[in-house]
CHARMM-style PDB file with segment names, atoms N, HN, CA, C and O in Angstrom:
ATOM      1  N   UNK     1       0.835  -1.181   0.000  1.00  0.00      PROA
ATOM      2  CA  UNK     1       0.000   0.000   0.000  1.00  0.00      PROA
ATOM      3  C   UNK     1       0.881   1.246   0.000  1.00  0.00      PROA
ATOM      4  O   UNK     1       2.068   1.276   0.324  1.00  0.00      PROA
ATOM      5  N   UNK     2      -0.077   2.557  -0.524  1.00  0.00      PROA
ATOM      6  HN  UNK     2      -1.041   2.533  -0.788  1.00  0.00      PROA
ATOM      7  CA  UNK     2       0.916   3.727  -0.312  1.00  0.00      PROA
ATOM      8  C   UNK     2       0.258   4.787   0.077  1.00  0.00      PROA
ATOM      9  O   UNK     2      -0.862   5.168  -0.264  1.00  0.00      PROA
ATOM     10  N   UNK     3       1.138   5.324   0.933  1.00  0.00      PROA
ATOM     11  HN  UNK     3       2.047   5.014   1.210  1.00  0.00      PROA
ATOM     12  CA  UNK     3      -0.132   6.344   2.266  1.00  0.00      PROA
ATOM     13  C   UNK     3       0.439   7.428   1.227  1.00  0.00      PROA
ATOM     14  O   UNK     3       1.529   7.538   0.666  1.00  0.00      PROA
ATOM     15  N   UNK     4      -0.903   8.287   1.199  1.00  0.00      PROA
ATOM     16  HN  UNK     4      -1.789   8.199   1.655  1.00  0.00      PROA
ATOM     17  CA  UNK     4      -1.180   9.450   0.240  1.00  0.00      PROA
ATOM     18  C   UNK     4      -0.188  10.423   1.058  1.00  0.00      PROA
ATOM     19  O   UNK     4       0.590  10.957   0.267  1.00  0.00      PROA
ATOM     20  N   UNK     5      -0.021  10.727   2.071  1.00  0.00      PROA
ATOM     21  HN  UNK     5      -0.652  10.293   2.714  1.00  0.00      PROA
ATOM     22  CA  UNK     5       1.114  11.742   2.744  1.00  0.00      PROA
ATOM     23  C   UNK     5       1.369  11.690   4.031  1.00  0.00      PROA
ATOM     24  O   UNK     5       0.610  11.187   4.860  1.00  0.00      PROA
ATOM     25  N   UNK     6       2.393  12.178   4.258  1.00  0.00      PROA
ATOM     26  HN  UNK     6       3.010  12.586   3.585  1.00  0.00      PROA
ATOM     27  CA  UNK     6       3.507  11.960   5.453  1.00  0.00      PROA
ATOM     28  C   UNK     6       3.832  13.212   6.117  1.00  0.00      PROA
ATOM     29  O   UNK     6       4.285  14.209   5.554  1.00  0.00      PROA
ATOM     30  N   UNK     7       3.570  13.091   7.353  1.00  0.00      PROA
ATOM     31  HN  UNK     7       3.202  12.281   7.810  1.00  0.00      PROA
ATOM     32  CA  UNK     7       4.271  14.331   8.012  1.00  0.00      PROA
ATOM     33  C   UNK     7       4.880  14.643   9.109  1.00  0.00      PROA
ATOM     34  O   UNK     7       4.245  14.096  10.011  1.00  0.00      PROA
ATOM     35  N   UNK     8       5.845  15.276   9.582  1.00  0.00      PROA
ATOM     36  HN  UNK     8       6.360  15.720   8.850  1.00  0.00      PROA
ATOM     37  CA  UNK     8       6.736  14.590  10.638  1.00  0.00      PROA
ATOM     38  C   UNK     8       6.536  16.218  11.614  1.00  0.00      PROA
ATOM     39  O   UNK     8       6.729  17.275  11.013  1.00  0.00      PROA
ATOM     40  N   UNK     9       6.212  16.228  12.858  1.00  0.00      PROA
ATOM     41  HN  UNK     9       6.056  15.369  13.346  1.00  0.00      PROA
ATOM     42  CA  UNK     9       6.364  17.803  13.105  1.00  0.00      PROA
ATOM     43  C   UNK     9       6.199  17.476  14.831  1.00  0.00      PROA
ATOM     44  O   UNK     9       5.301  16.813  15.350  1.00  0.00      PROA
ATOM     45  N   UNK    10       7.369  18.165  15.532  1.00  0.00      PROA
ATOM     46  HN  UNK    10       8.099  18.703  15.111  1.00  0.00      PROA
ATOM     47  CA  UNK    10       7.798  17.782  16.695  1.00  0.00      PROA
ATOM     48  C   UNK    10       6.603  17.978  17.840  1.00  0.00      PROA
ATOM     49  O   UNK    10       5.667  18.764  17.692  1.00  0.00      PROA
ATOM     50  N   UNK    11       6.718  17.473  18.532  1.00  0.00      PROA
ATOM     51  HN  UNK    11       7.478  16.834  18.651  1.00  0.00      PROA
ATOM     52  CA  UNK    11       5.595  17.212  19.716  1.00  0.00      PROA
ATOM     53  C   UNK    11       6.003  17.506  21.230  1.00  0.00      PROA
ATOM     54  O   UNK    11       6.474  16.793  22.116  1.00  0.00      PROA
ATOM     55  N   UNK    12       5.725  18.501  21.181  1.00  0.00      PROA
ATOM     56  HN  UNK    12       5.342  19.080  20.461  1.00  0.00      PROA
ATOM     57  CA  UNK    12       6.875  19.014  22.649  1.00  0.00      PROA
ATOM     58  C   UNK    12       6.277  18.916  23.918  1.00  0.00      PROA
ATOM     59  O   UNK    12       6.609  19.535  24.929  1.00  0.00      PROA
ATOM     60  N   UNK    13       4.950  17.713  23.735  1.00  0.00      PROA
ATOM     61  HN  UNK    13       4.680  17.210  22.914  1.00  0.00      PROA
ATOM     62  CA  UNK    13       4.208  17.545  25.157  1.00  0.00      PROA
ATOM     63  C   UNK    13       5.016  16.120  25.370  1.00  0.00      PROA
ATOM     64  O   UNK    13       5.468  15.870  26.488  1.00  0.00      PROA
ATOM     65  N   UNK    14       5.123  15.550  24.701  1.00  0.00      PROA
ATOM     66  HN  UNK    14       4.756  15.753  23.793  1.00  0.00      PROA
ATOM     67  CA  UNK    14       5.933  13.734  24.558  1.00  0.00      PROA
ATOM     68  C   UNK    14       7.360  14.339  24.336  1.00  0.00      PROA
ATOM     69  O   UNK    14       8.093  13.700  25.092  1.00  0.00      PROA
ATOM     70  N   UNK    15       8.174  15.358  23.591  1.00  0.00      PROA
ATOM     71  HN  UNK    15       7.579  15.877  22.977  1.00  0.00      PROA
ATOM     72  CA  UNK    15       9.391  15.512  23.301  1.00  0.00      PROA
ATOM     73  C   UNK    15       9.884  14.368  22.549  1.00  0.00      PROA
ATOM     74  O   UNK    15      10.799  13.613  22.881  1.00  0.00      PROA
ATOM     75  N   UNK    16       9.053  14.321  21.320  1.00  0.00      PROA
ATOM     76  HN  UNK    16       8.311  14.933  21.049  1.00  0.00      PROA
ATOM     77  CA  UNK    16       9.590  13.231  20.324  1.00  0.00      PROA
ATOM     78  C   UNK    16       8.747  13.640  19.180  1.00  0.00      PROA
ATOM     79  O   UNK    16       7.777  14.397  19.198  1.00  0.00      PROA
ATOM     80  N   UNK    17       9.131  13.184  18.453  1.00  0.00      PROA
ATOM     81  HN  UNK    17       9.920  12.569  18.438  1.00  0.00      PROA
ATOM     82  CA  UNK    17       8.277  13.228  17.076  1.00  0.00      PROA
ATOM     83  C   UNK    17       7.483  12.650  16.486  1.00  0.00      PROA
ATOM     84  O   UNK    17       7.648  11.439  16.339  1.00  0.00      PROA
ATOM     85  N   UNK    18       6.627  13.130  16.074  1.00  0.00      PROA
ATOM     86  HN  UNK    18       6.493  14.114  16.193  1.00  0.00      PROA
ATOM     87  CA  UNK    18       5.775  12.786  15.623  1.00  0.00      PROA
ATOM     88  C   UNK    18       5.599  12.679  14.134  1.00  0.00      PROA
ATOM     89  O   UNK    18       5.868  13.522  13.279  1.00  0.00      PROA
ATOM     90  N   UNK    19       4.807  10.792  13.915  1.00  0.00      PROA
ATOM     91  HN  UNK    19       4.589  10.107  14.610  1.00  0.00      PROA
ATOM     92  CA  UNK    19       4.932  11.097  11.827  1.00  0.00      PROA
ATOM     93  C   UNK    19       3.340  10.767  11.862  1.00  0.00      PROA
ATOM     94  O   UNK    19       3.114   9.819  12.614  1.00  0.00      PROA
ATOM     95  N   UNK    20       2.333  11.231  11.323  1.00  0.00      PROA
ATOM     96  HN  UNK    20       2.517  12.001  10.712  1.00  0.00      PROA
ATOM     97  CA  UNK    20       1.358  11.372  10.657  1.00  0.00      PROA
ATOM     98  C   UNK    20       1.369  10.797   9.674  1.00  0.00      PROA
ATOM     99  O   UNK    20       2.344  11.075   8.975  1.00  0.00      PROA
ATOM    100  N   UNK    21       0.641  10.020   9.236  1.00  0.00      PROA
ATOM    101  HN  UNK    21      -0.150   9.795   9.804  1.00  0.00      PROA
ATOM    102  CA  UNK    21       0.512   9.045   8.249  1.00  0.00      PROA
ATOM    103  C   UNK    21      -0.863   8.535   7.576  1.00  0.00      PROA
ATOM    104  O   UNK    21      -1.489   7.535   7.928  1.00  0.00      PROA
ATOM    105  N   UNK    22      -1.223   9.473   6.480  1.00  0.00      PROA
ATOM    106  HN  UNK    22      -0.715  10.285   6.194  1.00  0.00      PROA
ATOM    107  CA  UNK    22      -2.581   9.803   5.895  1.00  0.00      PROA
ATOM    108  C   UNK    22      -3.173   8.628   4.903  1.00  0.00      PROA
ATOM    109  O   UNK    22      -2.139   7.959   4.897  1.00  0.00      PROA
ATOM    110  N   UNK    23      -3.800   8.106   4.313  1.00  0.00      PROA
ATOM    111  HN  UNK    23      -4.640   8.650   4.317  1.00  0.00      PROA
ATOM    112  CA  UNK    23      -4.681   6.976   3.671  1.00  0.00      PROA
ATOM    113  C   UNK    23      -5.904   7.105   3.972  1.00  0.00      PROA
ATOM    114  O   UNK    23      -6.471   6.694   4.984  1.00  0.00      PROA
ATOM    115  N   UNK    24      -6.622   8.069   2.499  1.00  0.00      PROA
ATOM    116  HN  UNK    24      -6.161   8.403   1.677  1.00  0.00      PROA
ATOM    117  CA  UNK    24      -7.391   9.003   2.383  1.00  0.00      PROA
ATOM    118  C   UNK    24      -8.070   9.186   3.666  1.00  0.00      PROA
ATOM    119  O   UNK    24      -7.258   9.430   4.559  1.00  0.00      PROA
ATOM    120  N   UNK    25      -9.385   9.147   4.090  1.00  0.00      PROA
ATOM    121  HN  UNK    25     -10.044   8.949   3.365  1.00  0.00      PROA
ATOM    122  CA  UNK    25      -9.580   9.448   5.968  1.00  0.00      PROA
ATOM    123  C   UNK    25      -9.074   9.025   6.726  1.00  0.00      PROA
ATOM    124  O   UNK    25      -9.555   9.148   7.853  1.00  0.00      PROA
ATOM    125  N   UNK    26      -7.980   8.379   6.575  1.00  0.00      PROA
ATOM    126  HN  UNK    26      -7.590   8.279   5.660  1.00  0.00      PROA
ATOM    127  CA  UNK    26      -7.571   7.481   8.078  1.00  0.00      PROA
ATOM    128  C   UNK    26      -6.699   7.889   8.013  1.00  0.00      PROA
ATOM    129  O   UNK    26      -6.075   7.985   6.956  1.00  0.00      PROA
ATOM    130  N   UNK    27      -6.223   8.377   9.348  1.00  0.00      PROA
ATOM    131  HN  UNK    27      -6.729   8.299  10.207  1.00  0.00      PROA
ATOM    132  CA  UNK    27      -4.644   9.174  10.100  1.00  0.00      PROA
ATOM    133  C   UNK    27      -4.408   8.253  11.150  1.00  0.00      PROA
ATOM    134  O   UNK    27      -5.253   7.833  11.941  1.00  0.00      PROA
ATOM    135  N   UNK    28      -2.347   7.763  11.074  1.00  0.00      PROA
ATOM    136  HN  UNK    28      -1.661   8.104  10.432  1.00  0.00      PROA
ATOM    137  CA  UNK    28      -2.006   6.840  11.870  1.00  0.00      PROA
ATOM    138  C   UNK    28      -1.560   7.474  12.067  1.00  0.00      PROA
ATOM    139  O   UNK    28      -1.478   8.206  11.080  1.00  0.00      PROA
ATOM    140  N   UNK    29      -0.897   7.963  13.108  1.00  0.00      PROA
ATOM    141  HN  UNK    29      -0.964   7.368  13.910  1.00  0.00      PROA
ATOM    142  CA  UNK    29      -0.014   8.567  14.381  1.00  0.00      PROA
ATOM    143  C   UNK    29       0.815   7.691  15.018  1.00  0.00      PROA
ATOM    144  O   UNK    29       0.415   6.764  15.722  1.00  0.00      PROA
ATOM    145  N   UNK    30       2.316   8.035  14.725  1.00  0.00      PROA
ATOM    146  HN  UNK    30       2.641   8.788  14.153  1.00  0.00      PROA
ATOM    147  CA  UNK    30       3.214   7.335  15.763  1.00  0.00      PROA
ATOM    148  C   UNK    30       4.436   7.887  15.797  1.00  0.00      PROA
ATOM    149  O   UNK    30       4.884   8.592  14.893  1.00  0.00      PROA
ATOM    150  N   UNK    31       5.047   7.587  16.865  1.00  0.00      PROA
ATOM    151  HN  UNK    31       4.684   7.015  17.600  1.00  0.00      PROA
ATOM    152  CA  UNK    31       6.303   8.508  17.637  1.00  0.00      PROA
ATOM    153  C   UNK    31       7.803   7.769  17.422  1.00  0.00      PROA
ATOM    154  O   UNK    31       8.118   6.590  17.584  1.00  0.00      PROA
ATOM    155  N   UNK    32       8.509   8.794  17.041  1.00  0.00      PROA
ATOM    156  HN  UNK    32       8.253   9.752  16.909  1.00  0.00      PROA
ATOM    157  CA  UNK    32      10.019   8.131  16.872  1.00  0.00      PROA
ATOM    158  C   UNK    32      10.947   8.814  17.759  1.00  0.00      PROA
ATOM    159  O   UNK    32      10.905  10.031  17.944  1.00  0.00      PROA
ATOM    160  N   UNK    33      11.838   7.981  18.343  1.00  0.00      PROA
ATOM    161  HN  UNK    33      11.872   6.993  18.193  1.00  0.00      PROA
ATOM    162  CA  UNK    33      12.627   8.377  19.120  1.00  0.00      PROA
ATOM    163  C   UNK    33      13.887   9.713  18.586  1.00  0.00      PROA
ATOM    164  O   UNK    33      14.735   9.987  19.435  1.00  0.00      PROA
ATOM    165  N   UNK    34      13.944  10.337  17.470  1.00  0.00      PROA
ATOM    166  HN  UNK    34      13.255  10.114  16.779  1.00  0.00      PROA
ATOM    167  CA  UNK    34      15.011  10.709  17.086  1.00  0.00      PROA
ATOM    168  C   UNK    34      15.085  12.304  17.673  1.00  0.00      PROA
ATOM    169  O   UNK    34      14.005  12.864  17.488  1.00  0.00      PROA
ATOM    170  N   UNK    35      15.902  13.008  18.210  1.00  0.00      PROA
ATOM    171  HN  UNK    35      16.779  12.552  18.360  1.00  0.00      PROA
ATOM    172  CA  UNK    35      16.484  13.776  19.043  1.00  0.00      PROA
ATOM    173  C   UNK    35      15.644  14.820  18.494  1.00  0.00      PROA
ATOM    174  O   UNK    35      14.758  14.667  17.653  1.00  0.00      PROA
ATOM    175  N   UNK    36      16.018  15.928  19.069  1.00  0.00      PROA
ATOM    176  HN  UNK    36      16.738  16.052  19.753  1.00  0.00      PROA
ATOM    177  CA  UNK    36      15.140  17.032  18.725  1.00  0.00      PROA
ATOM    178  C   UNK    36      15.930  17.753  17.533  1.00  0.00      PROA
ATOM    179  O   UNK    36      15.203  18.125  16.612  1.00  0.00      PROA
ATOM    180  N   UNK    37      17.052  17.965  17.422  1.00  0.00      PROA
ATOM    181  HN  UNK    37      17.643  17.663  18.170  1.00  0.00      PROA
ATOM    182  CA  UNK    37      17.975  18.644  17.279  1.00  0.00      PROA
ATOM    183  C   UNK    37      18.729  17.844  15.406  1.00  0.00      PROA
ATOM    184  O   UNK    37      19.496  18.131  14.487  1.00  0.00      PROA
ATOM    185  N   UNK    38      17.691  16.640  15.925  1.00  0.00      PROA
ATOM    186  HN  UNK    38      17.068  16.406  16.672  1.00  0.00      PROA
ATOM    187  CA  UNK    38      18.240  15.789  14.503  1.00  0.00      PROA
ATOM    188  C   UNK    38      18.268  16.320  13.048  1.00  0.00      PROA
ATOM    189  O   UNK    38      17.193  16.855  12.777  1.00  0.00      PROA
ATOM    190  N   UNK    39      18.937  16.337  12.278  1.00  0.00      PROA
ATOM    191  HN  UNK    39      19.810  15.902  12.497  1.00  0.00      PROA
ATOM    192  CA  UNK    39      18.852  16.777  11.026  1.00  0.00      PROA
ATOM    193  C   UNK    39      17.885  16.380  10.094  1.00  0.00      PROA
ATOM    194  O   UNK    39      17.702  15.174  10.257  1.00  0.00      PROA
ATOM    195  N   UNK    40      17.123  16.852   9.123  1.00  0.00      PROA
ATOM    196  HN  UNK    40      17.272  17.832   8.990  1.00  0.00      PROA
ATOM    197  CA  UNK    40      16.363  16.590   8.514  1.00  0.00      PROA
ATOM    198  C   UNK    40      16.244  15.145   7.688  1.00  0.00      PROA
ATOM    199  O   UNK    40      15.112  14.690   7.521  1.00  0.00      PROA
ATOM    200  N   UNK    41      17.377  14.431   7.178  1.00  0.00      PROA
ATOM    201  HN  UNK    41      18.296  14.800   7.313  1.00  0.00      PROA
ATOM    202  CA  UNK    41      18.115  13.190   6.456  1.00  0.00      PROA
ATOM    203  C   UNK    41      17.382  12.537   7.768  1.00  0.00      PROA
ATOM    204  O   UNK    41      16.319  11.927   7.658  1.00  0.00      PROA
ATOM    205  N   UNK    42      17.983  12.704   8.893  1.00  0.00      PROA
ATOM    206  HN  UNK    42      18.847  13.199   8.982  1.00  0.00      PROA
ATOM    207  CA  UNK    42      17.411  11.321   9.951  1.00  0.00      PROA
ATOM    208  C   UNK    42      16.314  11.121   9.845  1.00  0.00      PROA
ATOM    209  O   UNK    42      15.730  10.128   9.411  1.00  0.00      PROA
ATOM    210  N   UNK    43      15.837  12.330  10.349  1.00  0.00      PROA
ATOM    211  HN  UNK    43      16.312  13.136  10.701  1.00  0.00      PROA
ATOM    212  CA  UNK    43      14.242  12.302  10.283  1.00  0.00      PROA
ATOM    213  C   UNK    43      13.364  11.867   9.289  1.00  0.00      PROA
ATOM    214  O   UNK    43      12.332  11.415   9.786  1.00  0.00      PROA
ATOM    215  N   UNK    44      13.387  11.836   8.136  1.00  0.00      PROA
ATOM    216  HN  UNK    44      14.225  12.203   7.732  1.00  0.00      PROA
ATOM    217  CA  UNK    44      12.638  11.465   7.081  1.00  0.00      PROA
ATOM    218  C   UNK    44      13.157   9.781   7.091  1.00  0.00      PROA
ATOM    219  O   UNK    44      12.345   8.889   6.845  1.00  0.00      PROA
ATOM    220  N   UNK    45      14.824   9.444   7.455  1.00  0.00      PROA
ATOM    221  HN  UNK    45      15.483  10.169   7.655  1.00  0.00      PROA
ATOM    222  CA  UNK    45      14.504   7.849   7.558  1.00  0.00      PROA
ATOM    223  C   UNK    45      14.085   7.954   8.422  1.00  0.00      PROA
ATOM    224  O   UNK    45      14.754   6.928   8.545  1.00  0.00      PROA
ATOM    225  N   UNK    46      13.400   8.217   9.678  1.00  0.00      PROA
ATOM    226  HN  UNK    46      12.856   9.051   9.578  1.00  0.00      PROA
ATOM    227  CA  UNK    46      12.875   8.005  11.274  1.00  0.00      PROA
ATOM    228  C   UNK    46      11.473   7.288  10.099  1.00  0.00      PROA
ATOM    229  O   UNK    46      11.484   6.202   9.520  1.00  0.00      PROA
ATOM    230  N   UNK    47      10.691   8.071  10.082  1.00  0.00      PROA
ATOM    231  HN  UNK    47      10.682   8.953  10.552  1.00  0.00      PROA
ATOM    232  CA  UNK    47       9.737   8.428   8.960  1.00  0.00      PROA
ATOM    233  C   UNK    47       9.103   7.334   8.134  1.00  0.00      PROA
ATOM    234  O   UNK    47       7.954   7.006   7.841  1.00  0.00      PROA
ATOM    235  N   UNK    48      10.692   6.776   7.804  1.00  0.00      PROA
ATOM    236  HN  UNK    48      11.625   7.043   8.042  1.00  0.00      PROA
ATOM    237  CA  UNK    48      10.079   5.930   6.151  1.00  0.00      PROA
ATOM    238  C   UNK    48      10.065   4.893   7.154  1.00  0.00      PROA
ATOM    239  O   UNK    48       9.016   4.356   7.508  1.00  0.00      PROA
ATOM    240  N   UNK    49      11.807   4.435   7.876  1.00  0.00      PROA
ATOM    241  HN  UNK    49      12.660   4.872   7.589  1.00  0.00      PROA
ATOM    242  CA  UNK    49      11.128   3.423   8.582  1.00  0.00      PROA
ATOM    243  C   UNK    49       9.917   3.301   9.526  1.00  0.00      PROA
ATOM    244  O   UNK    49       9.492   2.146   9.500  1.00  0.00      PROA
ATOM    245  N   UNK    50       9.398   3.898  10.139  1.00  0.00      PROA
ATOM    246  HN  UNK    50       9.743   4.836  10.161  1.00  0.00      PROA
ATOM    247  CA  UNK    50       7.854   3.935  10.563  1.00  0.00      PROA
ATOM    248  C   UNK    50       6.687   3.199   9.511  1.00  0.00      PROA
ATOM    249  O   UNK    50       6.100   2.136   9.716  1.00  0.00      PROA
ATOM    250  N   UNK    51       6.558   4.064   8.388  1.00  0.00      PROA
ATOM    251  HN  UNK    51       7.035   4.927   8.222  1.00  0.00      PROA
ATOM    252  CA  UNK    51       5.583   3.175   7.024  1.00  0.00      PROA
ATOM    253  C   UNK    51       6.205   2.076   7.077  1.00  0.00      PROA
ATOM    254  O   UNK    51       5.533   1.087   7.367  1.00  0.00      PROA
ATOM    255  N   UNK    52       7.455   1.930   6.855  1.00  0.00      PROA
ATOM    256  HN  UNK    52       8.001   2.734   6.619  1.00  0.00      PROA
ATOM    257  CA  UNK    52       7.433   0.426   6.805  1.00  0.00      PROA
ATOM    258  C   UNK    52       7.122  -0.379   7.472  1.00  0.00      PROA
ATOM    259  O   UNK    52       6.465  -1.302   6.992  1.00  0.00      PROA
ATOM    260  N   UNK    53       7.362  -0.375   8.457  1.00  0.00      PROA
ATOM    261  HN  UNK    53       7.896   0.375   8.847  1.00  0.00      PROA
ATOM    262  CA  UNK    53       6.852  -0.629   9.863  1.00  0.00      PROA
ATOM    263  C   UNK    53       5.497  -1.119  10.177  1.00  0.00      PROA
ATOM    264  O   UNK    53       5.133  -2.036  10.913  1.00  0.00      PROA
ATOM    265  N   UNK    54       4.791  -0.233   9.392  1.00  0.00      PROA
ATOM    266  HN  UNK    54       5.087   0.512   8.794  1.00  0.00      PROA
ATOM    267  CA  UNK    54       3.404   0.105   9.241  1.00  0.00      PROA
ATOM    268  C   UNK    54       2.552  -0.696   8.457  1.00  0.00      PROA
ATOM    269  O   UNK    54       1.323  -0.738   8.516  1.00  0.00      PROA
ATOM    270  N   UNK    55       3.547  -1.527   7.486  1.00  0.00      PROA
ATOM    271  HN  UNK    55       4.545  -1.493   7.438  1.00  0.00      PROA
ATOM    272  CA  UNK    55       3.000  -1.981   6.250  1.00  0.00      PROA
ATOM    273  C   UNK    55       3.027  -1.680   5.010  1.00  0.00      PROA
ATOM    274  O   UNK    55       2.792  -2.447   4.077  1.00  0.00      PROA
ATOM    275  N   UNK    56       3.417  -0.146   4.931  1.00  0.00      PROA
ATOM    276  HN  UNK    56       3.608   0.478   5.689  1.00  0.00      PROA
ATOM    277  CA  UNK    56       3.437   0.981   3.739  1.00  0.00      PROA
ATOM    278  C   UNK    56       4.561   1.113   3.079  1.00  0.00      PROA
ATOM    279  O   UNK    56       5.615   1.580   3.513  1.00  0.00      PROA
ATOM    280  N   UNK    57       4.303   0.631   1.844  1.00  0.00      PROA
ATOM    281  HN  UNK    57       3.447   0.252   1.492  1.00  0.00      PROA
ATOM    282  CA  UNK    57       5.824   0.727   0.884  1.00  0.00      PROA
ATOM    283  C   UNK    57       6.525   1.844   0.703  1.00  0.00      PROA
ATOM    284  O   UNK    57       7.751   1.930   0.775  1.00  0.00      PROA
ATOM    285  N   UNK    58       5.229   3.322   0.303  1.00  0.00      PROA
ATOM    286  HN  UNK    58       4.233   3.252   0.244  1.00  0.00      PROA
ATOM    287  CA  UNK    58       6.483   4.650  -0.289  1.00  0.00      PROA
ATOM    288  C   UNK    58       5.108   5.716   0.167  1.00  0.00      PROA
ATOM    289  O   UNK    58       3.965   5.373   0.470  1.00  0.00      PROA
ATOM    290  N   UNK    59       5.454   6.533   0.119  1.00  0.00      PROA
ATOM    291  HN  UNK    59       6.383   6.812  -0.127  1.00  0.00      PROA
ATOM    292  CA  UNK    59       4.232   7.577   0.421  1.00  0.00      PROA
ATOM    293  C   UNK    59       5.555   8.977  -0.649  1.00  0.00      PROA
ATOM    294  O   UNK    59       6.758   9.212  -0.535  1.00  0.00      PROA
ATOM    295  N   UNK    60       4.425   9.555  -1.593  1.00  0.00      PROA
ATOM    296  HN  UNK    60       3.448   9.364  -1.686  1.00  0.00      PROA
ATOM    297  CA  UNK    60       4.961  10.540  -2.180  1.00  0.00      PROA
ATOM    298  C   UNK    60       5.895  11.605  -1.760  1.00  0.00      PROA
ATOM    299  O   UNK    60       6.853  11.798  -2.508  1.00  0.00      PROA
ATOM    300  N   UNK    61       5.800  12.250  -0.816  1.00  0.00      PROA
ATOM    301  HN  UNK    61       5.022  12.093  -0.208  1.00  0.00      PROA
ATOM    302  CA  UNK    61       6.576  13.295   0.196  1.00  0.00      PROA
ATOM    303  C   UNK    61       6.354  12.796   1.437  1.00  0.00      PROA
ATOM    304  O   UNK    61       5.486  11.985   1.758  1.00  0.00      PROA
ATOM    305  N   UNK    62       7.566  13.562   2.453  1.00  0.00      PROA
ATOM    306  HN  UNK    62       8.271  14.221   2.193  1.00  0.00      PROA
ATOM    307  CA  UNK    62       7.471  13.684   3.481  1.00  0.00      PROA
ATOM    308  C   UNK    62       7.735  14.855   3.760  1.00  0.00      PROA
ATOM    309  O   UNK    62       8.677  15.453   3.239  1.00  0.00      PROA
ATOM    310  N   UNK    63       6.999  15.334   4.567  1.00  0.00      PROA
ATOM    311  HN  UNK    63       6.234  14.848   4.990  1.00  0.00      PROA
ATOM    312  CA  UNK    63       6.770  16.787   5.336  1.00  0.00      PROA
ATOM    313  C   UNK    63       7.397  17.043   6.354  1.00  0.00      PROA
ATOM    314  O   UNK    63       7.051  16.476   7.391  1.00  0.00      PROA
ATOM    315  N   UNK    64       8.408  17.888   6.369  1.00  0.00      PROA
ATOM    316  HN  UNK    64       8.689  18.348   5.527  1.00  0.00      PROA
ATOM    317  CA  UNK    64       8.955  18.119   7.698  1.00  0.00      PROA
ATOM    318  C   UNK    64       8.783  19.628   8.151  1.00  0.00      PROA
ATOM    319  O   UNK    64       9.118  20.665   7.579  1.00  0.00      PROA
ATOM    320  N   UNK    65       7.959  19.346   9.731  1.00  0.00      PROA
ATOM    321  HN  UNK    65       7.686  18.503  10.195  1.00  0.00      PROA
ATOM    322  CA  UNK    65       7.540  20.459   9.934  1.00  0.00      PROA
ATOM    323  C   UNK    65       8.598  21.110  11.141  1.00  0.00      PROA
ATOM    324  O   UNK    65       8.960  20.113  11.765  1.00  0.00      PROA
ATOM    325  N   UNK    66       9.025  21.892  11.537  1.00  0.00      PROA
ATOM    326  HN  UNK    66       8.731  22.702  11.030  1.00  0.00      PROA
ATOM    327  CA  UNK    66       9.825  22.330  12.366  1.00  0.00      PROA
ATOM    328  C   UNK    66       9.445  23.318  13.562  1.00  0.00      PROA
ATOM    329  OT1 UNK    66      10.314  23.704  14.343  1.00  0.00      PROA
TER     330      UNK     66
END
């Protein structure tokens, strides 16, 4: 499967991140351990590995919100 969009944007009540993970109405939510401070490259693998994770082969973009 391939989740229509991805979005990664920090969560400063948990202090972790958060990836959003869209398939048309349905939003999965889940948290990756990667630092706050992490560079954008990590984060998007934080990200992909999550979909995969998930079940989800590729999702078009990933969104990184800051």
């Amino acid at each position: 499967m391939r989740a229509d969009r991805v979005e990664v944007s920090w969560d400063g009540d948990k202090k972790k991140w958060l990836v959003r993970i869209q398939i048309g109405e349905e939003v999965i939510r889940r948290y990756c351990d990667a630092p706050r401070d992490a560079d954008e490259q990590r984060i998007r693998a934080a990200a992909q590995k999550t979909l995969v994770d998930e079940g989800y082969s590729d999702a078009p973009q990933i969104l990184v919100k800051r």
